[in-house]
Structures are given as structure tokens and as C-alpha cells.
C-alpha atoms as one frame of an Amber mdcrd trajectory, in Angstrom:
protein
  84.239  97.393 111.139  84.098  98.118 107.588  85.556  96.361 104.210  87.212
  98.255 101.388  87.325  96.579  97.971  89.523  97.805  94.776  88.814  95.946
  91.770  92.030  96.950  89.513  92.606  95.414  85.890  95.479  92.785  87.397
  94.049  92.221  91.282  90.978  92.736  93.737  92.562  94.165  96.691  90.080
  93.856  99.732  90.619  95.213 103.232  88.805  95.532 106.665  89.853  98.129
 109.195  87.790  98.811 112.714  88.502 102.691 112.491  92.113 103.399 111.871
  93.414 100.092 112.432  93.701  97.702 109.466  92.610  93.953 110.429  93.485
  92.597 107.472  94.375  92.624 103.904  94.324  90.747 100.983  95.360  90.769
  97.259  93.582  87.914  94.738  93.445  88.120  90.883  90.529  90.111  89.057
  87.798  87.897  87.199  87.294  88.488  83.883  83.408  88.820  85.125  84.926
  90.974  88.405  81.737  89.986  90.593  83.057  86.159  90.878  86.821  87.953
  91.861  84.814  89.846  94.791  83.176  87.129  95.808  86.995  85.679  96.237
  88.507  88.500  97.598  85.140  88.355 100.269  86.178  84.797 100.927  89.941
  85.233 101.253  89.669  88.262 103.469  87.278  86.368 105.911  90.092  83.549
 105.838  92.569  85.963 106.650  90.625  87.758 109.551  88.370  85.243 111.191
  85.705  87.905 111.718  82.057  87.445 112.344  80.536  88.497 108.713  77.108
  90.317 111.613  79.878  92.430 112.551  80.694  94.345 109.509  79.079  97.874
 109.059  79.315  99.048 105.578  81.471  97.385 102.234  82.960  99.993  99.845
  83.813  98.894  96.972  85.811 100.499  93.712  84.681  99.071  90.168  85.604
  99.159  86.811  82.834  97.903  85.709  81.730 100.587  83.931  84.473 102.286
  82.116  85.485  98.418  81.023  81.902  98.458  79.400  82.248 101.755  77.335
  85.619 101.283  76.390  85.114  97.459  74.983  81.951  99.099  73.859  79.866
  96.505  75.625  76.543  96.075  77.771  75.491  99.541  76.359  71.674 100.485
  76.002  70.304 101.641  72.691  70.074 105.291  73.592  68.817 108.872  72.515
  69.866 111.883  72.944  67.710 115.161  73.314  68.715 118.310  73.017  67.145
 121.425  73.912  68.408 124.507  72.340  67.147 125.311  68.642  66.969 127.577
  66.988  70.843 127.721  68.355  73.079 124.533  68.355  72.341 122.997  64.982
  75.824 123.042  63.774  77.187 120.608  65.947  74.664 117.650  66.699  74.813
 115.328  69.394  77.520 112.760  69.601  79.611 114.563  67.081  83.459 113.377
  67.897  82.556 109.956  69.656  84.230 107.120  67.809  82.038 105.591  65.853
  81.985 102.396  67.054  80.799 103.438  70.059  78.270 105.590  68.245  77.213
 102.146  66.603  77.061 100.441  70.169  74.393 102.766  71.408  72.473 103.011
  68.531  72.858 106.559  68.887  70.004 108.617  67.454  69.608 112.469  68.495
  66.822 114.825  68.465  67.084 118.462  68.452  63.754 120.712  69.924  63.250
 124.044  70.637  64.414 125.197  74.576  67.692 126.741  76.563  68.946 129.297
  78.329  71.105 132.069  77.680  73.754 132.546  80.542  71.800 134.771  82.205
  69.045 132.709  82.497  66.750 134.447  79.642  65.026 131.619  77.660  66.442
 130.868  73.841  63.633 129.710  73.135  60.128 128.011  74.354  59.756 124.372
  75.086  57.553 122.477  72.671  55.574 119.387  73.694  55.041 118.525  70.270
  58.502 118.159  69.284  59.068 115.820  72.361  55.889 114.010  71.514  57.474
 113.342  68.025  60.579 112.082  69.272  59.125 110.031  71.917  57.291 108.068
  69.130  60.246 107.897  67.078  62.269 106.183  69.714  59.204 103.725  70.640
  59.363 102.721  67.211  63.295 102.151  66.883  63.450 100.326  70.251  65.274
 102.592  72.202  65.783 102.337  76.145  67.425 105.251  77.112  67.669 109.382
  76.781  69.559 111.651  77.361  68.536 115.086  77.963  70.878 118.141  77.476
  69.578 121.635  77.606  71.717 124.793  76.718  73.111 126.164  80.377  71.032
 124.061  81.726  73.338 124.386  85.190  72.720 128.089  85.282  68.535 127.300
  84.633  67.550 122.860  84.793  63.293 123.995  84.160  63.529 122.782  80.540
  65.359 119.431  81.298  62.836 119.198  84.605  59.792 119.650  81.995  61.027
 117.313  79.178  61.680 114.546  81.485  57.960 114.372  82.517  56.535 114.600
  78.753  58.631 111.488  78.180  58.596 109.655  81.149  55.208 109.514  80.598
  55.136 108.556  76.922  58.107 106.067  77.206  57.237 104.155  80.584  60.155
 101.864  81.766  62.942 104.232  79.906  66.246 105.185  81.639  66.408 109.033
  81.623  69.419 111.090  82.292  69.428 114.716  82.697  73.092 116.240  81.804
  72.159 119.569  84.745  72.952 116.648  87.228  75.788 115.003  85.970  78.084
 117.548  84.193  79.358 121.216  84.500  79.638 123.785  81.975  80.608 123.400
  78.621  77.157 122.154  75.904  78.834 119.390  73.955  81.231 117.489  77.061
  78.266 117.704  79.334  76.004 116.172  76.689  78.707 113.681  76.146  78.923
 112.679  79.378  74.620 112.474  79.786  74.989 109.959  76.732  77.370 107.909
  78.109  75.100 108.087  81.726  72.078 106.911  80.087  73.865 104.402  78.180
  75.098 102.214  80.836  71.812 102.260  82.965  70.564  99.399  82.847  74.034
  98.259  82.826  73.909  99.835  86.324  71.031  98.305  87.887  72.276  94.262
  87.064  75.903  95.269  88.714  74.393  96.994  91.627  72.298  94.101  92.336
  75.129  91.361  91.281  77.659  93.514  93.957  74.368  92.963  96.373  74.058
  89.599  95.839  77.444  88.893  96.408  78.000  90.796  99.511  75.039  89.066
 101.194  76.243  85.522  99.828  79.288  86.544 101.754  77.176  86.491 104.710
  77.104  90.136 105.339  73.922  92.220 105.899  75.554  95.516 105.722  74.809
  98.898 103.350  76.811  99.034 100.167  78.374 101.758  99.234  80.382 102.931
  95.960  83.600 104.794  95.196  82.964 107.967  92.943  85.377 109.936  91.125
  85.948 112.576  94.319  86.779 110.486  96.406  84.075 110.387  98.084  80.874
 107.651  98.482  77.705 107.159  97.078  74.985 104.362  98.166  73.663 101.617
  95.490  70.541 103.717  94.749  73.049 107.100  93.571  75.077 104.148  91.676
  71.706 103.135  90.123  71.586 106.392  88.482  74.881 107.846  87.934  77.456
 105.016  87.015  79.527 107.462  85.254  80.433 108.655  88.572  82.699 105.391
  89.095  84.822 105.994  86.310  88.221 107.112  88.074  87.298 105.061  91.602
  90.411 103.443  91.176  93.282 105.996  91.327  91.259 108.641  93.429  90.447
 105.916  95.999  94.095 105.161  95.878  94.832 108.589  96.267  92.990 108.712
  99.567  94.732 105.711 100.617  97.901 107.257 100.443  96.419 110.046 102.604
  95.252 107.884 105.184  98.599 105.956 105.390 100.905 108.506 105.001  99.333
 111.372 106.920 100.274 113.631 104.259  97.083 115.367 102.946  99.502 117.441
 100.131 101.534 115.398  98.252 101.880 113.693  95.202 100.801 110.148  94.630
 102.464 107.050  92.369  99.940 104.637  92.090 101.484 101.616  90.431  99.560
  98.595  89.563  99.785  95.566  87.512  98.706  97.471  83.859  99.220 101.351
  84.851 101.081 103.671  86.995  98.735 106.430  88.039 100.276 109.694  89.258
  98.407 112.735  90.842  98.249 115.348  93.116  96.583 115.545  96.814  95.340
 118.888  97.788  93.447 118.826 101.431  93.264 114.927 101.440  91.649 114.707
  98.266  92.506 114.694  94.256  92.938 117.677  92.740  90.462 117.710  90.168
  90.495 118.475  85.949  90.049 121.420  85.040  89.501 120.899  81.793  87.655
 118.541  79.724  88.288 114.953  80.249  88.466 112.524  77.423  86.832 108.753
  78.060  87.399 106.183  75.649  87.945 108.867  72.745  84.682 110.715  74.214
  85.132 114.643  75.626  83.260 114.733  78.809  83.232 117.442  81.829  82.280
 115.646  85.061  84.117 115.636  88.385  87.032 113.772  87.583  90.884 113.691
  89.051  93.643 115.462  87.348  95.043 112.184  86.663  98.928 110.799  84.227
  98.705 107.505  83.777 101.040 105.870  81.940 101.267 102.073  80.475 103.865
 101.015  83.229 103.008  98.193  86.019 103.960  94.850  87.595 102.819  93.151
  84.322 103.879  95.199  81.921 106.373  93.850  79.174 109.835  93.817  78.777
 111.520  93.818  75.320 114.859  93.610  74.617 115.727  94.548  71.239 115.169
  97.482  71.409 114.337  97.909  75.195 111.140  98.680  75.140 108.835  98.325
  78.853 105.276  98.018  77.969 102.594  99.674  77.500 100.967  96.323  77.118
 100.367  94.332  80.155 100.422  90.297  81.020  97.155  91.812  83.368  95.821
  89.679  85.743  97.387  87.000  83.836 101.018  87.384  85.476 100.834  84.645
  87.579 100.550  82.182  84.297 102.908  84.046  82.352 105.655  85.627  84.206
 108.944  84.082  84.092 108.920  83.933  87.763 105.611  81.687  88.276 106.952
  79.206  85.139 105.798  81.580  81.941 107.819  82.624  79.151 106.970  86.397
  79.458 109.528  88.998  80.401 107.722  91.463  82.763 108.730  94.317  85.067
 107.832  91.986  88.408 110.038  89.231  87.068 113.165  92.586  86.802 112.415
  93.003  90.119 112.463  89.831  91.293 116.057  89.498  89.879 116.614  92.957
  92.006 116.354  91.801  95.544 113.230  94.213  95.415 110.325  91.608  95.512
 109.740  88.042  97.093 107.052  87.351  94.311 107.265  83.689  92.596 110.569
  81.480  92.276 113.480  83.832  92.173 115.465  81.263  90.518 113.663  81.534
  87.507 115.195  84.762  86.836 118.854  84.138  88.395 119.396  83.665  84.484
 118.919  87.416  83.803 121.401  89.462  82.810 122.381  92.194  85.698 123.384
  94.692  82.823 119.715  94.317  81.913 118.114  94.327  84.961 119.669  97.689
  86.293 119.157  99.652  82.607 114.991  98.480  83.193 115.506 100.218  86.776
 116.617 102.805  85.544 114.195 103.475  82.946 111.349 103.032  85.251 113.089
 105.294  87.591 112.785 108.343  84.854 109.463 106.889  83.624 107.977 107.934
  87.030 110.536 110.799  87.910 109.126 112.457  84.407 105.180 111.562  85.624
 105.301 113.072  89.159 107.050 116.433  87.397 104.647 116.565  84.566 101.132
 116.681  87.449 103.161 118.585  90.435 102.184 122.526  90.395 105.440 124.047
  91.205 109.083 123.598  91.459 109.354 123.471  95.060 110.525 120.004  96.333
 107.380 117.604  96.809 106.785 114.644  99.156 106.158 111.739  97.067 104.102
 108.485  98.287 104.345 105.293  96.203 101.621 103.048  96.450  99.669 100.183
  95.044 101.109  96.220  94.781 103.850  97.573  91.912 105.431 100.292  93.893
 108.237  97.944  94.319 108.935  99.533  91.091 109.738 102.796  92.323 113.051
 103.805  93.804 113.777 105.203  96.823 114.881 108.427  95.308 113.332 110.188
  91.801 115.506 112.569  90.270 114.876 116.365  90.308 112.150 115.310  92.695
 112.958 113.731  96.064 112.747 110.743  98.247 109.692 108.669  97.971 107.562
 107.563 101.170 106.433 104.211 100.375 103.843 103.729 103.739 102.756 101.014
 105.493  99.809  98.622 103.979 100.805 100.174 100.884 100.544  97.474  98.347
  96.207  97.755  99.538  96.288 101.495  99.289  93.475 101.720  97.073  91.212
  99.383  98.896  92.266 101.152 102.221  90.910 104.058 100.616  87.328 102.758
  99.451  87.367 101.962 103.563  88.105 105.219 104.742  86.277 107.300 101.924
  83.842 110.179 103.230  80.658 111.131 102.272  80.659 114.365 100.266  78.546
 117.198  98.704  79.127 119.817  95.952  77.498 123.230  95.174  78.682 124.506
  90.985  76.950 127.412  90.205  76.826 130.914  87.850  76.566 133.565  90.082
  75.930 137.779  89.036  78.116 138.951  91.832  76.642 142.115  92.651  78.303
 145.320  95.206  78.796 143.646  98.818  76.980 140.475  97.283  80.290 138.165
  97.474  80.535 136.809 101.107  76.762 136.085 101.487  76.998 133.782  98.050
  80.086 131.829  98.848  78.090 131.475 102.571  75.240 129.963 101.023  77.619
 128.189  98.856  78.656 126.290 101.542  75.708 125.901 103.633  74.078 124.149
 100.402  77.358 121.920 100.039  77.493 120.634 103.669  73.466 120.416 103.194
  74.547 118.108 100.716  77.162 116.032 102.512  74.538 115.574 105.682  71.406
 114.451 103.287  73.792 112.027 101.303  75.082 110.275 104.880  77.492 112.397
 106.752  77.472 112.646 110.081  76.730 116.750 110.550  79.543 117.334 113.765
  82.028 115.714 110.862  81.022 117.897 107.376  84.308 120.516 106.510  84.671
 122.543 103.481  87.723 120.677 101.806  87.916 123.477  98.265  86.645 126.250
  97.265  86.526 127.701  93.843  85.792 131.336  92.741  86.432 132.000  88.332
  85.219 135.312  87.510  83.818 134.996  83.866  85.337 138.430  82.480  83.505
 137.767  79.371  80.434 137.495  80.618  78.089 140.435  82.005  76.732 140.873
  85.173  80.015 140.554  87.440  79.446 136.432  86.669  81.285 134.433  88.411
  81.559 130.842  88.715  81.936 129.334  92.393  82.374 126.144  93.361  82.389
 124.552  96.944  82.761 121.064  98.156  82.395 119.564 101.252  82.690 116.325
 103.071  82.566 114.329 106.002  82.468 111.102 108.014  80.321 107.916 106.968
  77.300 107.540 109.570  77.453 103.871 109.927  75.353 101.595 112.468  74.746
  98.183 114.107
């Protein structure tokens, strides 16, 4: 048996399944701390269960601990950033384009040194220890407890980031490094960005991971913890240690694979709603299609693995004015049971319209009976084209498209979106996400330049894909279980060489024992 957790910005949903069967579910508000709302959600799912705590497996669990932190600007670690690439890349220094409040929140200094690679591997320039030795002491003396290193195509050639995180691991002992050649793709500045923002929330990182420890074995379990990334796949408490940023979009891609699971459908597209957002994106193979461009967090341009993701400011709690009509994009949160007019508040929300419906059994229907009907179906209606408008924005062609509503607000959806289709709203449903933290896979990805030479093409995208189920078995996949779920080929016309940029990801099933 194994328990999924999804810690959304209303509710904790927590599940536990024994294989395909769910046991139990269970829905309880989010803490404004989140750790003491898991411990709940823990507690309320053994209530609803019975089961013997020895006799869980694994606990998967979806956060949002981390992007909460960088976008309230909190819990962040003074930190540097390093860049290797002069005498190229002065124009635009690190951090350029972050807010700068954030900027202000990580004490953000930046150092630029000699280093890089041109595309084709050929070294800009040669690495200088002095220049690291001089920033080193310049970020003893101001205190800070992080870097970030960022070399020019440093995916194509990592040596120089390799080197410089030696030199200063060993003149700044007990400082969180990040190197950007493992966390983003291609693209100087967004993978930089997104190196920053790593290094940032590391020691962030290590109190949650052991809090979410601490909690899980005060549940009684003694069982390996595991994290949602922004795949859709897992990643154990040590990967989380080092690469939080990977959590960032747990919560709609692990909804996203919930709606797989349930449905069957691995090609579809997916309406998330929730108590603040609805979420809408596309499944491709069982899994998110992912951005292909840049991604911007909190104001911040980053390139890591994220979902191709519309959200829009429409939930359970979101407001309702009248005059004008106007449904959110603020959100009552996981304050609705205190303010909604149906649990005895004096807020107007979108659960207590559908309440007043006949859609939901939520609260004291009652306290709505006072709602006027003229009202209630206009609000329906607007939803209705809200989402209708979402689903047609993300969807990649015209061709009619099987739609799955999920997630505790999906009440919200009609049967039917116009210019769309009928909407499959599956079984468990309202625990979709958490369902999917359960049932996520362990993965592995190979991104890579390649000079695709005369006959060269089949034996690269073969080693492409032995590397990325390599990948998938060393992270925790069971071998018999590891498929190639995508596979990417961009020739780079602009480039020399025949480059081309290939990407392959595979995954697989969660060994699990005991």
C-alpha cells in the first residue's frame, strides 16, 4: 500500500491505494504552516481506513512549499550568483529582470569570471582560480550561504561548472551550491535564473524535507518518502534536498496524472479545478505536455522541465460580485469553510452558486435558498465559457477532444463545454491530484546538443534512450517497467555541424518493498 498527499492552497487531499484500488480518501483544510495540515490529513486518512501504519510502502507527497516561499519572498538564503563566461556576457548581469524585491530577499550579489563554451564545445575562455578565490572571499565577508553557478552552454560542456564548484566548496565549507548544467536547459539567462532561485531555497529544502520526515514517522509510518516533481514523475528526499525547484508545478502535473489513472485516457485534456485556481492542460502518453518555452515564476524567466500549464483565478472559493458580476480571481482559500455563505459567512463564493444549483451537498443549502436563480444560472454560465475558453486556448488542434474534470471544484464544470465536447468527470475525482502523487513513476531524462553527422542519427537517439532508461533504473524504477514516454528531435538550422537538439524521457514503475 502506498499514500498520496496533495497539499493545494484551499485543501490537503490524502489518499491510499493497494495497486489500482483506492482504500480511501480524504479532503482536510491546508495549514497555513502545511506540515501541521499533513500531519491531519495523515490522521484523518488512518481514521478513514483503519490500516496498520507497518503496512504502508512509500508516501508521496505534492508541496507548495516552495513556490509559496519565492513568491511571498520568504525563507530565502542570502545567495550568489557566479557566472562563467567573460570576456562575453557582460551586458546582461545576473538577476537582471527579477523583481526587485525578490532581488532584495536573496541578497543577491553576482560575480562574473572568465570560462564557457561556445556551442560547439570550444572554450570562450580559460577558467581562473583567482577570480573564484576573490569572490569566494567576498561572499565570506558579506555572509552569504549560497551560489549559484552558471556557465555559458554549460549543457553542451558542465567541466567549468564541475571545476568551480570544487575551488569554492573548498573555500566556503558548509555553502549550498547549485550548478545551473543540472537543473536547466538551454537558454544563458532562464537557466541562470532558475540556478538562483535553486540555491536560494536550499536550506529552505533541507528543514521541509526533514519536517515532511518527521511527520510521516510521527504518523507511525516507517516507509521511504518520496516527492512530486514537475514531470510527473518522483524523486526521493535526498534529490528534494538538492533540487526543490523541481516541486514547483507538483500540483497540477500530479493532478494531471490522476486524471490518467482514473480516466484511462492517456491523451486528453485536463480541468483541474480547486479551491483558488482552475488548472487546464494537455496529456500526451500519460503525462503533461511540457513548455516549450520559457516559464515565468513569480515574475522570474526560468527554463526547467515544467508543464504547459493555463491557470486561471477560478475555484470553489473564488468570489462572487454582483455589481458588476465579476467571479474572482481572489479566493476565500482554505478559509471557505469560515466564510462561505453556506457554512454561516457573509462571502459570496462559486461553492455557495453551486450549492444553490443542486450541483453540490457542501454546507447548509438553506443558507443560499435566498439566492436569486437569475443569478445563479448567469455565474454558470460564465464559468461554463471561463473553462470552455481555457481547454481551447492549451488543446493543439481543432479536432474534438476528450475532456476530464477533476479536483474538489469540478462541480463547477458542466457536463458539456461549448465548441469543445462532453466532459468525463471520473471516479475519485475530487482526490485526483493526490491519486496521482500515489501512482506517479519514477523517471529519467537525456537533453543534449548533438553534431548529427551522415548515418550518425539512429545510433544517437539509441544511446539517447539507453542513457534515459539508465536514468529511470538508477533513480528507482523497476528495469522490466522503464518505457520511452517522448521523444524530441529540433534541428538547430542556425547552428553548424548538422546540430541538433534531442531530447528523450523515460519512465517506469516505483520499486517499493516490505
Amino acid at each position: 500500500m502506498r499514500i498520496g498527499i496533495d497539499v493545494g492552497g484551499t485543501n490537503t487531499d490524502a489518499v491510499l491505494i493497494d495497486g489500482r484500488t483506492v482504500l480511501a480518501e480524504t479532503k482536510t483544510a491546508t495549514t497555513e504552516d502545511v506540515t501541521s495540515g499533513i500531519a491531519d490529513a495523515l490522521a484523518a486518512l488512518r481514521a478513514a481506513a483503519g490500516h496498520d501504519p507497518a503496512s504502508v510502502q512509500g508516501v508521496m507527497i505534492g508541496t507548495t512549499h516552495f513556490v509559496n516561499a519565492l513568491v511571498e519572498g520568504r525563507d530565502l538564503a542570502p545567495t550568489a550568483a557566479v557566472r562563467l563566461g567573460l570576456p562575453a556576457t557582460r551586458a546582461l548581469p545576473p538577476m537582471s529582470g527579477w523583481p526587485e524585491r525578490l532581488v532584495r530577499a536573496v541578497r543577491g550579489r553576482s560575480y562574473l569570471c572568465h570560462g564557457g563554451h561556445e556551442i560547439d564545445g570550444r572554450t570562450i575562455s580559460p577558467l581562473r582560480r583567482d577570480e573564484l578565490e576573490r569572490a569566494a572571499e567576498d561572499i565570506r565577508r558579506r555572509g552569504l550561504r549560497a551560489v549559484a553557478v552558471s556557465s555559458v552552454y554549460s549543457p553542451v560542456n558542465a567541466e567549468f561548472e564541475i571545476e568551480a564548484a570544487e575551488i569554492l566548496g573548498a573555500l566556503l565549507p558548509g555553502v549550498t551550491i547549485s550548478l545551473s548544467h543540472l537543473i536547466g536547459r538551454m537558454g544563458l539567462l532562464e537557466r541562470e535564473n532558475a540556478t538562483v532561485v535553486n540555491a536560494a531555497l536550499g536550506e529552505l529544502a533541507v528543514r521541509i524535507c526533514a519536517g515532511l520526515g518527521a511527520t510521516v514517522a510521527a504518523a507511525g509510518i516507517d516507509a521511504p518518502l518520496y516527492l512530486s516533481q514537475n514531470d510527473g514523475t518522483l524523486m526521493d528526499v535526498e534529490h528534494a534536498r538538492r533540487f526543490p525547484v523541481s516541486t514547483f508545478a507538483s500540483g497540477p502535473t500530479n493532478s494531471m496524472r490522476g486524471a490518467a489513472f482514473l480516466s484511462g485516457s492517456g491523451d486528453c485534456a485536463v480541468v483541474d479545478v480547486g479551491g483558488t485556481t482552475t488548472d487546464v492542460g494537455m496529456l500526451r502518453n500519460g503525462f503533461p505536455h511540457e513548455a516549450g518555452t520559457e516559464i515565468s515564476v513569480a515574475g522570474i524567466r526560468t527554463n526547467f522541465r515544467m508543464p504547459d500549464v493555463l491557470s486561471i483565478g477560478l475555484g470553489g472559493g473564488s468570489r462572487v460580485r454582483t455589481d458588476p458580476l465579476r467571479i474572482g480571481p481572489d479566493s476565500v482559500g482554505y478559509r471557505l469553510t469560515r466564510e462561505a455563505l453556506v457554512f454561516g459567512g457573509d462571502t459570496l463564493t462559486c461553492t455557495d452558486v453551486a450549492v444553490a444549483a443542486g450541483m453540490a451537498d457542501i454546507g447548509d443549502a438553506r443558507l443560499v435558498r435566498g439566492l436569486d436563480p437569475e443569478l445563479v444560472a448567469v455565474v454558470r454560465e460564465r464559468i461554463g465559457e471561463s473553462i470552455g475558453a481555457a481547454v481551447d486556448r492549451v488543446r493543439t488542434s481543432g479536432a474534438t477532444t476528450t475532456v476530464v474534470a477533476v479536483g474538489g471544484g469540478s462541480i463547477l464544470v458542466p457536463d458539456t463545454l461549448t465548441g469543445v465536447g462532453r466532459v468525463h468527470r471520473p471516479e475519485h475525482h475530487a482526490t485526483a491530484n493526490a491519486i496521482g502523487a500515489a501512482t506517479a513513476q519514477i523517471g529519467g531524462e537525456v537533453d543534449r546538443m548533438c553534431s548529427v553527422g551522415p548515418g550518425q542519427r539512429e545510433r544517437l537517439l539509441d544511446e539517447a534512450k539507453q542513457e534515459a532508461v539508465g536514468k529511470a533504473v538508477a533513480a528507482g524504477a523497476a528495469p522490466g517497467s522503464v518505457q520511452i514516454v517522448d521523444v524530441d528531435e529540433v534541428p538547430l538550422a542556425y547552428l553548424p555541424g548538422n546540430a541538433t537538439r534531442i531530447r528523450v524521457k523515460a519512465a517506469g514503475d516505483l520499486v517499493l518493498t516490505g
